[in-house]
C-alpha positions, 0 to 999 in steps of 0.5 A: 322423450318426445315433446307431446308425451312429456306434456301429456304427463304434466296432464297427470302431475298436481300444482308441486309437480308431483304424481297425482296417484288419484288422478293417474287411477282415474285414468286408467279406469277411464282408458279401460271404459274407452277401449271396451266402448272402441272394441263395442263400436268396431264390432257394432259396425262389423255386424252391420256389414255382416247382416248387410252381406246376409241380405244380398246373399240371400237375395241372391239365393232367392234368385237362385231358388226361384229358377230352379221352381225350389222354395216358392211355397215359404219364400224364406231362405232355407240356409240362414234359419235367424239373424247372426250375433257379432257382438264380443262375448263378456269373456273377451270383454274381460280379458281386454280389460284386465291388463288395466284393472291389474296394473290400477290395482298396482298403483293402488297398492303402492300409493297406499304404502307409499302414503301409510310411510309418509304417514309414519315419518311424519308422526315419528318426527312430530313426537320428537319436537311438537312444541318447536312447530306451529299450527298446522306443522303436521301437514306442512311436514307431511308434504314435506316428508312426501315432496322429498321422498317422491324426489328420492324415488326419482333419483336424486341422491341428496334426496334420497341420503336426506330420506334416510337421515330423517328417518333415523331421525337426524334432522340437523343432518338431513337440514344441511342436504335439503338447504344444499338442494334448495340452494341449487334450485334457487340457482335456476331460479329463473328457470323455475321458481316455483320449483325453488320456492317448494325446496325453501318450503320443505326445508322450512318445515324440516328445519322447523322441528328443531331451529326456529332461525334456519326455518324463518330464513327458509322461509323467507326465501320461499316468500321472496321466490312465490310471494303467493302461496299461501303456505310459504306466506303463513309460515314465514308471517308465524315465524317473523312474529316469532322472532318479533320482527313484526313489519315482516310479520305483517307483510306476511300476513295481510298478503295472506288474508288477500287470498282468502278463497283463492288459495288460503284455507279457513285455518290460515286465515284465521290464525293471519287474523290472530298474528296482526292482533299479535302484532297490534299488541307488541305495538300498543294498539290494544282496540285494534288487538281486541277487535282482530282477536274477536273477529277470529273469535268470532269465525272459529266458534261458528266452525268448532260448532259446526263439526264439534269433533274437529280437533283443531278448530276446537284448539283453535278456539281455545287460542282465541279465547286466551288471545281476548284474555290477554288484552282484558288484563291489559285493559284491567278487565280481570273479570272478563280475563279470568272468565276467557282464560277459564273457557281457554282452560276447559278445552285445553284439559279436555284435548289433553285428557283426550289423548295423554300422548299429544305432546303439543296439547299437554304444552297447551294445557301448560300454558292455560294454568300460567294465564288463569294464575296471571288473574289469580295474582293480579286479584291477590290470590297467590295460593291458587297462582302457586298451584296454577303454575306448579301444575304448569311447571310439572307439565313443562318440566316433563316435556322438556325432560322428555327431548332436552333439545327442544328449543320451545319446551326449554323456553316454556320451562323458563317461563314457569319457572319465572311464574312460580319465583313471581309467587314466591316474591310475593309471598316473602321467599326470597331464597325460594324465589332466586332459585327459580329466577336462576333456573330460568335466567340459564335456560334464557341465556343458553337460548339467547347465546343460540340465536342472536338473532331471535328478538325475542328471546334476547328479550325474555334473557332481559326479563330473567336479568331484572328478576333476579336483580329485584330479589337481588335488590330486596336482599341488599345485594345492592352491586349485583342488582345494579349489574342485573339491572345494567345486563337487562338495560343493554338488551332492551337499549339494543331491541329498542334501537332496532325497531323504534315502532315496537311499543312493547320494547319501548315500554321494557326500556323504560321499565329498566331505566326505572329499576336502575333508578331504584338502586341509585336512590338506596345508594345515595345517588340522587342525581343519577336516580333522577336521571334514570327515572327522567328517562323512564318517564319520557319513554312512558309519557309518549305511551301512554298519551298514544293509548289511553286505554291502555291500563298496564301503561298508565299504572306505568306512568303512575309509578314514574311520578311516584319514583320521581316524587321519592328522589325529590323528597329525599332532595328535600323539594316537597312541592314538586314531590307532592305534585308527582304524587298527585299525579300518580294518586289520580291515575290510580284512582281512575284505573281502581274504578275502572276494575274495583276487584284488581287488588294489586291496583287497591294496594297501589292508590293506597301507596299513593294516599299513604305517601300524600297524607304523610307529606302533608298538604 
């Protein structure tokens, strides 16, 4: 093709390379005005060379009448009786134009069906995997979907076998031919990078709906060859926080907030805003978390109010809300939790009441019940948790029912499970309470055991490990609480070691060298106990002097002091176990006037006061 048509065509390509049909419609219309304008001009000019030729034959006739004594009388000219019209007629007009008004008709009709079919793949594979993506997935796959099927209309075969394995729903296997792809533009990287950095993307997208990993590397992949297109910079920031591998995360991140209004929509800003107060959080800076999750807050209520239908930012919305809540509770603002979470609850109910169908908002309904029961058992209110997350559960257990290999739908069904047993501890059902720890530790280990790679599940497997060695611990099955324990200890070493910056790591470290401690002690081993609470309290000790405000990890520190008094009363040094006491009992005190209606925090100064009038002044 000659080089001056193949760039006239690029004219008519969008920034992905593919057709731009609007564009192409444009310029058909507008090429069908300028042939009619030309065929109006040529014939404007034919009539004025026409009535210039009248003119002369008529001077010449003139002439002619003149000497032969015919015509003096009128002077006019008897052969021409008005001025000549050359103009085309509508009818000519209109079979120029024609041709062109036909073939826009065409490209019309097949971009309407080529977009109804994009519109139909998508939606069906969306259905099939909804919780496994995150906000904004159904218009990263439906470019997707449109970026591979347009490369399929072109020829490619690996294209066009992978349009076919999505539409019968095969999305490992179509994953495995887009990577194929990727793979081979990333080989002429150099030659097009952008070119590469769209395959990763599409791949991303597709791999999204069932493997996390493979989409995270996608990803990443796309980032590193077009480092500033704000989808790949979202979606690889979603998934590295996913996975908690937060300095990546952020990278992503802040690279995208720097192309607000060049690039980046209002949607992808805001949820970059609400991963660096995700990230903030896994690292301990509460003020910065709180600050970054109002600002989002902030800027979403200003959009939900201005177009109230708008769906998505109303969900939106309801993620701000939750966000703020959790850092409340952290601050032990149960109060202000209880009423963000509330509001968080209210939109979620009202987008699953709206549509039934929407698998993603019945999932956000399930976790808006797990969050306002959280407050309801911090403030002793163990019915209205049990029904907060039963009604949690049953969503959670029907959506993981319905696509039993949805990765996400089987971590949420984990996690209620871990809820309801929580409430079933508290209120003395131990057997009640096992049952649903072990539910939920063998949904956690098969996850785990998938991908081991993904931080955070490796981290929610240690969770279930000290759940089910407390009731283990609580029935007198000292061994097997011991090796839960030691299971849940190795995870958090091996997470902590690799990101030293992650408080929240760092925190669950310390958490199970308390609990190991606690096994120690009802065997007789002193010794050991006090090194394992030694530990725990170092790790906490650096915490909680980094974020006072922090009220989770004070109360932490509180119950290092308390454990460590225990071991030194049992050894018989009452000095020492009364000024750990002390120390717990001040702590306490602070953080009960901080939040009077917090009865897990009443209960425990009342611990404290109890263990400090028993032993004496």
């Amino acid at each position: 093709m000659p080089a001056s048509i193949s760039w006239l065509l690029e004219i008519f390509k969008d920034s992905t390379g593919h057709w731009n049909w609007p564009w192409i419609g444009a310029a058909l219309v507008a090429a069908g005005t300028v042939i009619a304008t030309i065929t109006s001009a040529l014939w404007a000019i034919f009539k004025f060379f026409a009535e210039r030729k009248k003119a002369e034959d008529k001077k010449r006739s003139d002439r002619n009448v003149t000497q032969s004594g015919q015509g003096t009388a009128s002077g006019r000219d008897t052969n021409f009786q008005g001025p000549v019209t050359f103009a085309p007629s509508p009818e000519f007009v209109e079979q120029i134009q024609k041709p062109w008004a036909e073939q826009l008709a065409a490209k019309d009709t097949q971009f309407a069906a080529l977009h109804s079919e994009y519109v139909a793949l998508t939606k069906m594979l969306l259905e099939k995997s909804p919780a496994a993506t995150g906000p904004g997935a159904q218009q990263a796959v439906g470019e997707a979907v449109q970026s591979i099927a347009e490369g399929a209309a072109e020829g490619d075969g690996r294209l066009q076998h992978a349009l076919a394995l999505l539409k019968a729903n095969k999305i490992a296997e179509a994953e495995l031919l887009l990577k194929a792809f990727a793979e081979d533009k990333t080989a002429r990287a150099e030659q097009d990078r952008k070119e590469a950095a769209i395959a990763y993307r599409n791949l991303g997208a597709i791999a999204a709906l069932h493997d996390p990993k493979s989409a995270r590397e996608a990803y990443a992949r796309a980032v590193a060859l077009d480092p500033e297109n704000a989808e790949g910079l979202y979606w690889d920031g979603w998934f590295q926080l996913d996975a908690k591998n937060l300095a990546a995360a952020e990278k992503s991140y802040r690279a995208l907030i720097q192309l607000a209004g060049k690039g980046a929509n209002e949607h992808q800003i805001f949820w970059a805003g609400t991963g660096l107060g995700d990230i903030a959080v896994a690292r301990g800076d509460l003020n910065a978390a709180l600050a970054s999750y109002d600002e989002a807050r902030s800027e979403m209520e200003r959009l939900a109010k201005s177009d109230p239908g708008n769906t998505d930012w109303q969900r939106d919305l309801s993620v701000s809300y939750a966000r703020v809540g959790d850092v409340q509770v952290a601050q032990g603002n149960l109060a202000g939790a209880l009423k963000s979470y509330s509001d968080d609850l209210a939109i979620a109910d009202r987008l699953a009441t709206s549509d039934p169908g929407n698998a993603g908002w019945q999932r956000d309904l399930s976790v808006s019940y797990n969050k306002v029961g959280d407050v309801q058992v911090a403030q002793g209110n163990l019915a209205g948790a049990l029904k907060s997350y039963s009604d949690s559960l049953a969503i959670a257990d029907r959506l993981e029912k319905s696509d039993p290999g949805n990765a996400g739908w089987r971590r949420d069904l984990s996690v209620s499970y871990e809820k309801v047993g929580d409430v079933q501890v508290a209120q003395g059902d131990l057997a009640g309470a096992l049952n649903s720890y072990s539910d939920s530790l063998a949904i956690r280990a098969r996850l785990a055991n998938s991908d081991l790679g993904n931080a955070g599940w490796q981290r929610d497997l240690s969770v279930s490990y000290e759940k089910v060695g407390g009731v283990q611990e609580a029935q007198g099955n000292l061994p097997g609480a011991l090796k839960s324990y030691s299971n849940s200890l190795a995870i958090r070493d091996r997470l902590a070691k690799s990101d030293p910056g992650n408080a929240g790591w760092q925190r669950d470290l310390s958490v199970s060298y308390n609990k190991v401690g606690d096994v120690q002690v009802a065997q007789g081993n002193l010794a050991g106990a006090l090194k394992s609470y030694s530990d725990g309290l170092a790790i906490i000790d650096r915490l909680a002097n980094a974020a006072p405000v922090n009220a989770g990890w004070q109360r932490d520190r509180s119950f290092s002091f308390g454990r460590l008094a225990l071991v030194h009363r049992q050894s018989g040094d009452k000095a020492k176990a009364l000024g750990f006491l002390r120390d717990g009992q001040a702590i306490m005190a602070r953080l009960t006037k901080l939040s009077p209606d917090n009865a897990i925090w009443k209960n425990d100064l009342a611990w404290f006061d109890g263990e400090i009038k028993e032993l004496g002044p």
